[in-house]
N, C-alpha and C positions, 0 to 999 in steps of 0.2 A: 403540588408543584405543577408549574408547566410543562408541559410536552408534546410531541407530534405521536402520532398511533398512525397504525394503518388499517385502515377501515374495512377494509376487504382485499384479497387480491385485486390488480389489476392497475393501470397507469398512473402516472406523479399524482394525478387529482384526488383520488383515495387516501393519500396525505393528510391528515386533518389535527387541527389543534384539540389540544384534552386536557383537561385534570387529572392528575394521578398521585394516590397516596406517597408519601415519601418512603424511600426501599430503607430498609435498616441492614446496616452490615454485619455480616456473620463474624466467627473469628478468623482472623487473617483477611479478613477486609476493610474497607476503607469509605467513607464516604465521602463524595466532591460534590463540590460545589461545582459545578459546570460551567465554564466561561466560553469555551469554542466546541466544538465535535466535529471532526472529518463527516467527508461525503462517499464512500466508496461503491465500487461495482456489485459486492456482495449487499448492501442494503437495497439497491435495484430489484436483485434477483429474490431479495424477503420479499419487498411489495408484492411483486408479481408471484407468489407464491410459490419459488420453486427452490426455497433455502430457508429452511426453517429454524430456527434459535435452536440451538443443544438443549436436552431438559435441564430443566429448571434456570433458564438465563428469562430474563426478560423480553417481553415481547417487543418491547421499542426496538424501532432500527437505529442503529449509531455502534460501531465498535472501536472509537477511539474517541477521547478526550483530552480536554486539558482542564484544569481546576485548581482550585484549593481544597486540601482534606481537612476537612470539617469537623469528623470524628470517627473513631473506628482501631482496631486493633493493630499498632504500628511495633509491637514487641517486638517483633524477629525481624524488624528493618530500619533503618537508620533515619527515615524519616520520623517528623514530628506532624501533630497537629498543627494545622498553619501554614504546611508547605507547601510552594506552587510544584505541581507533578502533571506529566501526561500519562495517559494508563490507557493499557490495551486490555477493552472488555469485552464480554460475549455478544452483549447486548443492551440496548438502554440506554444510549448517550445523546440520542435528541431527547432532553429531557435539561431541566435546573439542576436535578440533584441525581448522581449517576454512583450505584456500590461497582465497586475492582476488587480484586486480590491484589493484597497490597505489593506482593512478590510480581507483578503485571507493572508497576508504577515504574516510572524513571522522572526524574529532577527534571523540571521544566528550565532548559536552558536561557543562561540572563541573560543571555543576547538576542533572544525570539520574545516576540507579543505570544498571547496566548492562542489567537488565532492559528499562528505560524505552527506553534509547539503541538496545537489536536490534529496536525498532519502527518506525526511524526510516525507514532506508536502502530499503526495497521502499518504502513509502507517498506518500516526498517524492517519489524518483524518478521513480516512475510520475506524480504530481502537476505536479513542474515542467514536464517535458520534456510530457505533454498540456495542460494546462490555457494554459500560459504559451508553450512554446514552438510547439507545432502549431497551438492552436486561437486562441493570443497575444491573452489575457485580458491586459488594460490596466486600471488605476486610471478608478473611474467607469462602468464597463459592469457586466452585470449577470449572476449564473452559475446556473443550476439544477447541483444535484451528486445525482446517482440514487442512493440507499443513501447516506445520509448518516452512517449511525452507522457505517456499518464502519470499518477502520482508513484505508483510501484516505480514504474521506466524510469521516470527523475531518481528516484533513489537511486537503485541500482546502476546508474549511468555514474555518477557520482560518486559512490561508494566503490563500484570496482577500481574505477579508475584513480582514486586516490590511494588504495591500496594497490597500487603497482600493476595490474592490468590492464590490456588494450581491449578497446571497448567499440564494438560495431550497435548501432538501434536500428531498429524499423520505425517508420511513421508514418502520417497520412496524406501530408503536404510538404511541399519544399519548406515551406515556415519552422513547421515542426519539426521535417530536417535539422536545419540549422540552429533551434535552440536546442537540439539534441548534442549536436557538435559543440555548442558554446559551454552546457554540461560538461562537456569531457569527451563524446565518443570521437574516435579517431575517423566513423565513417559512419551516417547515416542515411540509408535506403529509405527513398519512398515508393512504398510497395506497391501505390498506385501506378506508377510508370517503369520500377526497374524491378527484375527477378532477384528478391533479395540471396537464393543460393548463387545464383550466376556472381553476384557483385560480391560477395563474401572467399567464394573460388578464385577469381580474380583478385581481389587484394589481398589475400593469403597463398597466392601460386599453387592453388589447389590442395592445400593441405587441410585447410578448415579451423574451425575456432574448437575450443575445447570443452565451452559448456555454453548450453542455449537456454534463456532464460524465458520461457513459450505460456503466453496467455492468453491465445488463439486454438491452438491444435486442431481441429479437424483434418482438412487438406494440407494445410501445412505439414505435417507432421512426414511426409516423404520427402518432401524438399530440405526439413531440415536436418534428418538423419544422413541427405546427401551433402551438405554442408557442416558437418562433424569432422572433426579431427579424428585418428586413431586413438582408441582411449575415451572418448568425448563422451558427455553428460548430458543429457538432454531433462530439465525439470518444467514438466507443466502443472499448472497454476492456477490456469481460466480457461473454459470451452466455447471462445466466442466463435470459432466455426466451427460448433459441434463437437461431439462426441464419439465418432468415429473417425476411421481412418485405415486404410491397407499400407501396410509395410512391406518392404524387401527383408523378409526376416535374415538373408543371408548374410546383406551385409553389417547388421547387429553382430551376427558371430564374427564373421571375417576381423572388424576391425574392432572388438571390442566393446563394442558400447555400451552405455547405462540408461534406459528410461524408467524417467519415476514422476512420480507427484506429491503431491499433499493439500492439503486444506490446514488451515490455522485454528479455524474458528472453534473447533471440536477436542480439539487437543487439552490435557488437562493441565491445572494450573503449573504443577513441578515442571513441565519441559517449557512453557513459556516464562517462568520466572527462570531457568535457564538462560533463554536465548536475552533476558533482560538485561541479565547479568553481560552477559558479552557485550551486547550494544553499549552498556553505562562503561564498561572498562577500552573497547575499542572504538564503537563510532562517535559517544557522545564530545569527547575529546574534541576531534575530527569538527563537529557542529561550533562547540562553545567558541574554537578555535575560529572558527570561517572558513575552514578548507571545504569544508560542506554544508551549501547555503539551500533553505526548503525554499520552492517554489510556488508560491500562493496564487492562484488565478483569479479567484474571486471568493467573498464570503458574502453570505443572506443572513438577514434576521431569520431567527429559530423558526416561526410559521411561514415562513416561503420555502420551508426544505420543498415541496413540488418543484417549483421554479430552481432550486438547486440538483434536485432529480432530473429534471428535463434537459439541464445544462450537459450532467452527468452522460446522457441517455443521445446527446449531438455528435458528442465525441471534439466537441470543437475546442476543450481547452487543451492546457499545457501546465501543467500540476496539478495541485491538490483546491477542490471544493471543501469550503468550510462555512459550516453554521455556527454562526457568532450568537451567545444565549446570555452570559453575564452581560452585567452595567457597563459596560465597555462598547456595546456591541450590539446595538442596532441601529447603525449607520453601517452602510453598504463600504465594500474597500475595494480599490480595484489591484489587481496584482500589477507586479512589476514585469510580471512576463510581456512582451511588445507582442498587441494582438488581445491584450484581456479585455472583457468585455465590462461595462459599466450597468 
């Protein structure tokens, strides 16, 4: 089969096209046919060597698809051979033929192309299982989401807000402001010109939001403990300003608070075929329906993932990077987001 590898650590250009045996699926897996694959922050951090696959996942970078299951053990799931599905994998989805735990799969919804739907499965999951399950955002409280334009940000911007929350983002430019707002959030900060705790204080009369959705943390992480509610939640995600940080531990106790994290990628399959389960009963609805529309910025044919990495690596889009690998899908698309590039 086709696929992209990474040739060594080190920048998008270590990227390179390959031959690879086709994976055969174990029991309770599945194999697809690959048609799209997201682009995410964590395949960045594989190339440059600082995230390494779980044992035994495959080396390719990609951990979301979209396909048709080809063949493979569908017993303990409702799916058949045949069906279009997106599936959140460890690893391996720049590639033609991609194995999942079929308990990872959810129904590729009829109203998305296939490009749209490999955006799905890293963004919600990462979204439910922090936002709802760890940090347990409730209808009526209120969310800061750090990087709102990414493809996490769009989700979560979306999803809180349609589930009955008011929704603050961070971004990088007024643009991205604004397709943050046209999402759903009631107020987007850009952190290059305004103090996102000052502006959060300010539109909440100093009381603060109740959970932070933080993919940044380094220096941040005192500004947003000051911008917490009594009670508040603080869940980090991504260390793009590092990995440290000094705290006012006092006011953690004083007013309660909760800081946590997690990673996805490592978790075993029974808690992500959980959090599947929740997406297919709560968000996917929410999608088929169009109350929650995915936002496509741009897709590459399979061997320009580099040029899709580097896209990645600007920060200049607003959703989700997608490599397009089935017969569908090597013609360039450009997203609907205003400001995508061609």
């Amino acid at each position: 089969m086709r696929a992209v590898e990474i040739a060594q650590p080190g920048g998008p250009e270590v990227l390179r096209a390959a031959e690879r045996p086709m994976p055969r699926p174990a029991a309770g897996e599945v194999l697809i046919r690959v048609q799209a694959a997201g682009v995410n922050r964590p395949d960045v951090l594989q190339r440059k060597g600082s995230y390494a696959p779980p044992s035994g996942a495959s080396d390719l970078p990609g951990l979301e698809v979209s396909g048709i299951i080809e063949e493979g053990d569908v017993t303990a799931s409702d799916f058949n051979i045949g069906d279009a599905v997106c599936a959140l994998v460890a690893g391996g989805g720049y590639a033609e033929y991609c194995v999942a735990p079929v308990a990872q799969c959810l129904p590729k919804p009829r109203s998305l192309s296939f490009a749209e739907a490999a955006g799905l499965p890293e963004t919600y999951f990462t979204v439910w299982s922090n936002v709802f399950d760890r940090a347990r955002l409730i209808a009526g409280e209120s969310l800061l989401v750090q990087g709102g334009s990414s493809g996490i940000g769009v989700a979560a911007i979306q999803l809180a807000a349609a589930l009955g929350s008011t929704v603050y983002a961070t971004a990088g430019s007024d643009e991205k402001c604004e397709a943050c707002v046209q999402l759903g959030a009631t107020r987007a900060i850009n952190y290059r010109t305004e103090d996102f705790a000052d502006v959060i204080n300010t539109e909440t009369n100093g009381r603060g939001v109740d959970v932070i959705l933080d993919m940044v943390a380094g220096d941040y992480l005192p500004r947003e403990v000051a911008c917490l509610a009594d009670d508040g939640r603080l869940v980090i995600i991504a260390l793009l300003r590092g990995a440290k940080a000094t705290l006012d531990m006092s006011a953690v106790l004083r007013r309660r608070l909760t800081i946590s994290g997690s990673t996805l990628r490592p978790r075993p399959v029974a808690f992500k075929g959980a959090v599947a389960k929740r997406l297919r009963e709560v968000v996917w609805p929410l999608i088929e329906s169009g109350r929650i529309k995915p936002m496509l910025f741009r897709t590459f044919p399979l061997y320009e993932a580099a040029a899709a990495h580097t896209l990645m690596e600007s920060s200049q889009h607003v959703g989700k990077i997608v490599l397009n690998i089935g017969n569908a899908a090597d013609a360039r698309t450009v997203s609907r987001t205003a400001g995508g590039a061609t």
